[in-house]
C-alpha positions, 0 to 999 in steps of 0.5 A: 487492497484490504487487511481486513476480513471480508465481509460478505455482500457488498451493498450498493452504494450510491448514488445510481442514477435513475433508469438504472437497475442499482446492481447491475449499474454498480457492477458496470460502475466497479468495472469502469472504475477498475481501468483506471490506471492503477500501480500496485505496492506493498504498504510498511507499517510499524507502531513499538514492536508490532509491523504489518506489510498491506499490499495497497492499490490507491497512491499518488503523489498530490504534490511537488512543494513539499513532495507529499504522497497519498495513501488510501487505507481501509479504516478497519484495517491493522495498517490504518492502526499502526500508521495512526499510532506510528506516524510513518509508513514505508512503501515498497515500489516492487519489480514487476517479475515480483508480481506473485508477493502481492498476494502475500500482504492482502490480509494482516500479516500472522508471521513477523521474524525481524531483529531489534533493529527491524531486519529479517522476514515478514509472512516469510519474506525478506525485510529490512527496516527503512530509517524509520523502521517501518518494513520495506522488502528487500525485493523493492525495485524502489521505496519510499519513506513518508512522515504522516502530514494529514489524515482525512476520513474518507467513510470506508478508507482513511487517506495519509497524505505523507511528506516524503522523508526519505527513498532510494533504489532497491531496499534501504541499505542496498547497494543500488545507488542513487543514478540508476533506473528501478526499471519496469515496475508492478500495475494493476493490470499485471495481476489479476487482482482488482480493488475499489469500485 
């Protein structure tokens, strides 16, 4: 997804192969790329005193030794700011009943209420801090905390490859446990939000 203004038309980009008319091989191309099985989360980002919560689409896990997950932000957006600056970000890996609070995090955030400690609500919804005080929400099925170990510039996006140092079922701080399920988790195809192409 994107935490940043929209603007307008966008150009086709290429290559297209030749024989194609460009825009409607850009529109197939889009489609198709949108199938891809993609799951569907909400990105924490803390740099001081400043937070943002970015409902993001592109994040894999890319390796095993160490555990290192990926994240593909927009180079314009507020999130790729304070990860930059922050060097952390939480994700939060929500239920899939949940679908609905993504649509709350696809621009940067204009309501941030939290305590000193990092605890109380963003654009109107419960947060707690992970340990790196990053915002996680408390309706995580799951979260995730990773220290920022490489940044690749990607043209549109910067990919934050980022060594898990933390996680847990539920939001930090819940009472969950370590043994149990988060259950049916938030895709893509829940909504009917699309990004990338």
């Amino acid at each position: 997804m994107t935490d940043s203004p929209g603007t307008g038309p966008r150009p086709v980009v290429g290559p297209v192969p030749a024989g194609h008319d460009p825009d409607s091989y850009d529109r197939l191309r889009r489609r198709l790329l949108w199938t891809l099985p993609t799951g569907l989360y909400v990105l924490g980002s803390r740099a001081g005193t400043r937070r943002n919560l970015m409902t993001i689409s592109w994040v894999t896990q890319v390796a095993t030794d160490p555990k290192l997950v990926a994240v593909s932000v927009e180079s314009s957006a507020v999130t790729r700011e304070l990860v930059d600056e922050g060097g952390t970000f939480a994700l939060t890996v929500l239920p899939r009943a949940e679908r609905a609070l993504v649509r709350r995090f696809v621009k940067p955030v204009s309501q941030v209420d939290v305590d000193t400690a990092g605890a109380g609500t963003v654009q109107g919804e419960a947060v707690v801090p992970s340990p790196g005080g990053a915002p996680v929400l408390a309706a995580a099925a799951c979260w995730f905390e990773c220290r920022v170990a490489e940044r690749v510039a990607l043209g549109s996006h910067v990919l934050f490859v980022g060594e898990v140092t933390d996680c847990g079922l539920g939001a930090p701080g819940s009472a969950a446990g370590d043994d149990g399920d988060p259950g049916e988790v938030l895709r893509m195809e829940d909504t009917r939000m699309n990004y990338g192409g």
